[in-house]
Steps between C-alpha positions, in 0.01 A plus 500: 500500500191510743122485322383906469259667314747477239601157456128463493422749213833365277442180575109464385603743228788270365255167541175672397731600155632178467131368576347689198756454242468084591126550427552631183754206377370219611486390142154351420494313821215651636543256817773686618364803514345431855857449594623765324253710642608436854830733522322770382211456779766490789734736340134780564456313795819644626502859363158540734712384790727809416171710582522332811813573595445889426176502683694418825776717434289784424584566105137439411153580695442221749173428321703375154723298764174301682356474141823324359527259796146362492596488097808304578378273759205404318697393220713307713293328736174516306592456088808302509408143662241517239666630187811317503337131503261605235762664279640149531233387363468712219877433416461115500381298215348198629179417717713243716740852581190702539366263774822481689501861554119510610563437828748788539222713363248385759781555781560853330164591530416370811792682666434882291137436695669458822733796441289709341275485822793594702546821299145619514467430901847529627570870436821455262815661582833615370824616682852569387770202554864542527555368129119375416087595543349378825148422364245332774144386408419361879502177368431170702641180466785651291715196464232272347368794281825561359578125450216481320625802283831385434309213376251641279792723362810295434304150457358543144862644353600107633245320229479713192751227328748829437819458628542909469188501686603201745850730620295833553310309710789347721640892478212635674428209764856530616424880519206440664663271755798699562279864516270353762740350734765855469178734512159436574428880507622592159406150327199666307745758360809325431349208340320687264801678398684184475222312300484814237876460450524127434214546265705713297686203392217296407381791291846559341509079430201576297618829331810270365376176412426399179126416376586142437707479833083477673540182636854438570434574881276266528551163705439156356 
């Protein structure tokens, strides 16, 4: 099945649901609510994609369309290298974990500066792919930019000491990997989509575990 509007709008409906109903069971453990917290964000993240898509088909005014890109790109280029490494942090117990993960949070917000000033000077762009969203931000130095992204995003999942945590991570990185090297266009898109999916399971981890089950994940 190719990515539409539609897989779009089911999927971040089905992860946005599964988002909210992990924030309201995680139980007391009010560390994993960043975590929890996190499906729900992508799972939006993706329905405003689906405006996207309909703005460049025509089934909504061209204005909602350029509205929900800049929406969608800023989230992904902008927010995310900085949210995920400090919703690390906030899920982590100890200062030793906390300092691990500050130096994805510098690399996250030094790269959201770097993109960020691509979007506001580079005149940011949107066409539609065969199976995916073509977004381009006029970006130079792509490569290292994007290194530095991957970095920022899948590095803190590696030291939160949760082996739940630990496999998302190596879900997303081979993603990442795989995405980049098969489609450079779409690799905004896709990813996304693929990173709101896996964190479905993280969510529905935390939806099922039991309240004494907290630490069980963690490495020793």
């Amino acid at each position: 099945m190719c990515f539409s509007p539609a897989g779009d709008l089911v999927g971040g409906a089905v992860v946005a649901a599964i988002g909210i109903d992990a924030c309201l069971h995680v139980k007391g453990r009010t560390e994993n609510l960043a975590i929890a917290a996190l499906p729900l964000l992508l799972g939006l993240h993706q329905i405003d994609e689906t405006f996207v898509w309909w703005g460049l088909q025509g089934h909504v005014p061209t204005g909602i369309g350029h509205v929900a890109m800049w929406i969608y790109l800023v989230f992904a280029l902008v927010v995310l290298p900085i949210l995920v490494p400090i919703l690390m942090m906030l899920l982590v117990t100890t200062r030793h974990r906390r300092r691990q993960i500050l130096p994805f949070l510098a690399i996250g917000v030094g790269v959201s500066a770097v993109l960020l000033e691509a979007i506001l000077v580079g005149h940011p762009s949107v066409k539609l792919g065969a199976y995916h969203l073509a977004y381009t931000i006029g970006l130079r130095h792509g490569v290292a930019v994007i290194g530095l992204y991957i970095v920022a995003t899948c590095g803190p999942l590696f030291v939160t000491g949760y082996r739940s945590i630990m496999w998302f991570g190596v879900a997303n990185l081979g993603a990442v990997i795989v995405l980049a090297l098969l489609c450079a266009s779409g690799f905004t898109s896709l990813w996304c989509f693929y990173a709101a999916l896996v964190s479905g399971a993280i969510a529905l981890h935390l939806r099922y575990s039991k309240v004494n089950a907290r630490r069980e994940n963690l490495f020793h």
